[in-house]
C-alpha atoms as an extended CHARMM CRD file, in Angstrom:
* protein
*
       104  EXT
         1         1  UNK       CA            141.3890000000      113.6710000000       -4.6550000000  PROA      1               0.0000000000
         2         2  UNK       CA            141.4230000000      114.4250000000       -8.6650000000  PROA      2               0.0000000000
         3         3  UNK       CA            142.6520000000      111.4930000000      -10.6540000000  PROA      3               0.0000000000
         4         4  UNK       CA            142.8950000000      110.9740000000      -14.2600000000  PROA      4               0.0000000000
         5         5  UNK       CA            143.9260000000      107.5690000000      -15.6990000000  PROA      5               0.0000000000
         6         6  UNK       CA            146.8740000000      107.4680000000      -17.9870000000  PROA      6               0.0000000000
         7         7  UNK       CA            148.2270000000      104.6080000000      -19.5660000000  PROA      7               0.0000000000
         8         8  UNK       CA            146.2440000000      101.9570000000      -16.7440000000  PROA      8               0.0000000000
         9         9  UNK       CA            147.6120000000      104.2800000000      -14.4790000000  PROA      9               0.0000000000
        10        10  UNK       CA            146.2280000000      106.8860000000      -11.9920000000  PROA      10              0.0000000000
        11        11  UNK       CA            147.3460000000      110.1870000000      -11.9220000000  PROA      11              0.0000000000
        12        12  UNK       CA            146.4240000000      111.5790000000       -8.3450000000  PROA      12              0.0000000000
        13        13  UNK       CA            146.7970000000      115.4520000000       -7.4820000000  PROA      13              0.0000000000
        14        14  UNK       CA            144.9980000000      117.4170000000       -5.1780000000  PROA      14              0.0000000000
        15        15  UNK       CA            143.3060000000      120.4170000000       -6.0490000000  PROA      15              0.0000000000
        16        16  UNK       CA            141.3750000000      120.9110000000       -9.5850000000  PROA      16              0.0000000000
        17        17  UNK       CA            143.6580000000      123.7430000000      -10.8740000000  PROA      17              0.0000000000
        18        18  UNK       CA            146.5050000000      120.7900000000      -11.0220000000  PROA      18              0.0000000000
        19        19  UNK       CA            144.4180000000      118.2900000000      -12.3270000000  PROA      19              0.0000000000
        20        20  UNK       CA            143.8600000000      121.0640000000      -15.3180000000  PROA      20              0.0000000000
        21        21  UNK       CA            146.8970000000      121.5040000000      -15.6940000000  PROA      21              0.0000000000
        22        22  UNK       CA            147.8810000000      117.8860000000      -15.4270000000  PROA      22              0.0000000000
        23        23  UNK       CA            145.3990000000      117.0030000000      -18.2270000000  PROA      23              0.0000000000
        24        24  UNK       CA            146.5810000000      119.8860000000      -20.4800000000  PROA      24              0.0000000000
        25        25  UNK       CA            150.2470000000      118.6570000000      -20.2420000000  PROA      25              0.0000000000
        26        26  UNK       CA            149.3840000000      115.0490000000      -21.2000000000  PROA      26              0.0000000000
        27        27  UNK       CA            146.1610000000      114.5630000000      -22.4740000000  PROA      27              0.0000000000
        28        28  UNK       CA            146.8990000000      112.8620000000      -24.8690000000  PROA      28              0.0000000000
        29        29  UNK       CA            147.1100000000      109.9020000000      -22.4710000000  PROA      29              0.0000000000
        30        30  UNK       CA            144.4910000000      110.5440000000      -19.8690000000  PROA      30              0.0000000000
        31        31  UNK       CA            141.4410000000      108.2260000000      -20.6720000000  PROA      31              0.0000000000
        32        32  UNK       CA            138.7360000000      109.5300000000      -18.0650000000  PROA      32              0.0000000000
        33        33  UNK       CA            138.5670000000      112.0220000000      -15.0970000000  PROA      33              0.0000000000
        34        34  UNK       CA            137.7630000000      111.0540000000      -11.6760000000  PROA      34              0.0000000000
        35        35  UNK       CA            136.7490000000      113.8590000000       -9.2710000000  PROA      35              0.0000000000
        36        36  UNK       CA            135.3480000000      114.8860000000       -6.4700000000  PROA      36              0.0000000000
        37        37  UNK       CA            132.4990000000      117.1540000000       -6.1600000000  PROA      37              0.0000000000
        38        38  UNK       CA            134.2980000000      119.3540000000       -3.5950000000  PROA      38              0.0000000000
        39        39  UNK       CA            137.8300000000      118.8990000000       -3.9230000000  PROA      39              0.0000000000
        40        40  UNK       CA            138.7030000000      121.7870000000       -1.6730000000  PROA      40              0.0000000000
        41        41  UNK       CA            140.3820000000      125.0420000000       -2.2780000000  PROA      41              0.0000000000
        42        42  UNK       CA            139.8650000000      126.5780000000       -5.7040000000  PROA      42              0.0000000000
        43        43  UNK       CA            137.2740000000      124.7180000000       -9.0120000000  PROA      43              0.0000000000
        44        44  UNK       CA            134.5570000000      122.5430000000       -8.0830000000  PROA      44              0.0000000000
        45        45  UNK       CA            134.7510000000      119.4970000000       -9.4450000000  PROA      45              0.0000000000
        46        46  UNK       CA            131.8850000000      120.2980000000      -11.9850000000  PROA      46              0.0000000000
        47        47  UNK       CA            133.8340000000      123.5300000000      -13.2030000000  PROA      47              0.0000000000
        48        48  UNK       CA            137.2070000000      121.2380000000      -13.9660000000  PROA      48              0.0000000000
        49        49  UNK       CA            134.7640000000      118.4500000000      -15.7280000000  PROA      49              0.0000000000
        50        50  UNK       CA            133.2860000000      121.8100000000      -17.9770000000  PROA      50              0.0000000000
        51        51  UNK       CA            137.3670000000      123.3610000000      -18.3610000000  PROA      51              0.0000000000
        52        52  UNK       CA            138.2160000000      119.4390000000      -19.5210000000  PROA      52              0.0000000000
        53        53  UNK       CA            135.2120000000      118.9730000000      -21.6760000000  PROA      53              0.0000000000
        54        54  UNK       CA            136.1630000000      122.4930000000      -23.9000000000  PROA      54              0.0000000000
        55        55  UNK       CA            139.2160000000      121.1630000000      -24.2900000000  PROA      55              0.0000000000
        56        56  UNK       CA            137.9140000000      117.4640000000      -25.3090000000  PROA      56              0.0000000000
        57        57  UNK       CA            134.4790000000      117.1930000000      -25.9220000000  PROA      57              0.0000000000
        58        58  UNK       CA            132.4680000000      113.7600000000      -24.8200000000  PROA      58              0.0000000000
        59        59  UNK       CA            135.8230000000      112.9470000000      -22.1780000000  PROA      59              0.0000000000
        60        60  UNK       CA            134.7440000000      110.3730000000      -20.0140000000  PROA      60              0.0000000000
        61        61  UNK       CA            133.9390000000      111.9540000000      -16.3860000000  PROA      61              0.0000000000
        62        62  UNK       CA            133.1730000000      110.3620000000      -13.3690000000  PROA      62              0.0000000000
        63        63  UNK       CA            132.1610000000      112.2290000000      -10.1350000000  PROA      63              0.0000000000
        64        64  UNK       CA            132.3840000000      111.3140000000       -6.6920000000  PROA      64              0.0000000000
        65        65  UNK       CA            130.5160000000      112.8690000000       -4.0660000000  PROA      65              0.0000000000
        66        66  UNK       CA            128.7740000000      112.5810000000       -0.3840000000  PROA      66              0.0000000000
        67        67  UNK       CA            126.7200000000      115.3530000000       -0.3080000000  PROA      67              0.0000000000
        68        68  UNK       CA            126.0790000000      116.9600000000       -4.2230000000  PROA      68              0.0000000000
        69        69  UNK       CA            124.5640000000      114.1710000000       -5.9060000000  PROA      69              0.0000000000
        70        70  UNK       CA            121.2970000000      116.2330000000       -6.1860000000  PROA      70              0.0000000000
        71        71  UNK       CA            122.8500000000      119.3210000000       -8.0000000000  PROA      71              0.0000000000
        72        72  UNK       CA            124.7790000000      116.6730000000      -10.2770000000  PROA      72              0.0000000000
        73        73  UNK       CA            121.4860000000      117.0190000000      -12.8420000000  PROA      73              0.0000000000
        74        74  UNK       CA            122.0950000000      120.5010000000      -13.2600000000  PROA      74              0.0000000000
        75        75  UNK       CA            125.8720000000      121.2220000000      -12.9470000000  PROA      75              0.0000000000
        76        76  UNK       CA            127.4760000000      117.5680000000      -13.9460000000  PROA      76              0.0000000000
        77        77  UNK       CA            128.8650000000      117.3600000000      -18.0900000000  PROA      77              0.0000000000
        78        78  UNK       CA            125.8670000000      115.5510000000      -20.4210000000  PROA      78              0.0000000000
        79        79  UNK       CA            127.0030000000      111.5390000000      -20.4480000000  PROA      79              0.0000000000
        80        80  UNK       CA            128.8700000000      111.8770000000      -16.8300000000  PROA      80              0.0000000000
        81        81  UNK       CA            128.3340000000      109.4180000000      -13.9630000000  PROA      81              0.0000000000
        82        82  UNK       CA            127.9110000000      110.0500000000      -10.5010000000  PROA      82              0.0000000000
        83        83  UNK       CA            128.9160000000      107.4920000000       -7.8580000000  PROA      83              0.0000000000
        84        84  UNK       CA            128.2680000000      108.3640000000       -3.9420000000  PROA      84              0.0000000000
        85        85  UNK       CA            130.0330000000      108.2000000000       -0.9500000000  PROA      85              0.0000000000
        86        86  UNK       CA            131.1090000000      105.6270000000        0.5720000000  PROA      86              0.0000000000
        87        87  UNK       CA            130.9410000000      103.3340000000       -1.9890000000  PROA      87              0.0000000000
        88        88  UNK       CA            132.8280000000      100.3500000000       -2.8000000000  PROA      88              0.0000000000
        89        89  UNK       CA            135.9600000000       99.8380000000       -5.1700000000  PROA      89              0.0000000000
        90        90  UNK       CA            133.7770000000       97.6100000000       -7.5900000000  PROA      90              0.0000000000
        91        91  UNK       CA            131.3170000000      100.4460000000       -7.8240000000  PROA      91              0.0000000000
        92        92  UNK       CA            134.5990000000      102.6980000000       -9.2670000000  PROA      92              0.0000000000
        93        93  UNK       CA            136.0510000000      100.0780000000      -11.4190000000  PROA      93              0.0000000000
        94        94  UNK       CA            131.9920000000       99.0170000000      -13.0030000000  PROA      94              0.0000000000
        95        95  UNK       CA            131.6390000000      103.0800000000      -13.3470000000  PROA      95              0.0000000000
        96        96  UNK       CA            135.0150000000      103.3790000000      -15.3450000000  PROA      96              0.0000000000
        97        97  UNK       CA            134.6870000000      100.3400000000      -17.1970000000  PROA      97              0.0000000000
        98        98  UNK       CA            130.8070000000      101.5080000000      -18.3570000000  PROA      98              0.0000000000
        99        99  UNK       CA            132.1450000000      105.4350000000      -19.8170000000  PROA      99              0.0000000000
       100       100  UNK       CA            135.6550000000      103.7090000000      -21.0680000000  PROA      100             0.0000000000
       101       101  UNK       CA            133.7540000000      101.0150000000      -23.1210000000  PROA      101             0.0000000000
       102       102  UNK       CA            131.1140000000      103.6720000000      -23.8340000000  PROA      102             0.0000000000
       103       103  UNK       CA            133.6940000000      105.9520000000      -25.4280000000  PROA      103             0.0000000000
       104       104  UNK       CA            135.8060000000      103.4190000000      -26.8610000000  PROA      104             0.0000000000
């Protein structure tokens, strides 16, 4: 799952060719990028994060992952934060609240 929250709302697609294109047709009210590592078919997680930071430098990203947290040094976006699977709903909310009040 890709989600990007607009307006206090999540916008939930599933590959990270429609979250691009998702954020490009309304980024104006997308406030921070939640994505997995390995969303499936097609960009990585950390090549969407890259695509949305040249489009919006310092966005607020948050990755998810089970398995890549040790390549999230070198391939994660500078000021990102990396949360790992399973982890709990506060963990998600704490981790959005910290890069929205960060960026704010």
């Amino acid at each position: 799952m890709i989600a990007s929250t607009r307006g206090g709302l999540a916008c939930s697609v599933r590959s990270g060719e429609a979250a691009l294109s998702t954020y490009r047709d309304g980024r104006e009210g997308c406030r921070a990028l939640l994505t997995d590592v390995n969303p499936g078919d097609g960009i990585t997680g950390w090549e969407l994060a890259r695509r949305v930071r040249e489009i919006t430098p310092g966005f607020p990203v948050i990755y998810m992952t089970s398995a890549s947290a040790p390549d999230w040094k070198s391939q994660g976006v500078d000021g990102s934060v990396l949360i790992e699977k399973p982890f709990a709903p506060a963990q998600l909310a704490a981790a959005v609240s910290q890069l929205l009040d960060t960026a704010a």
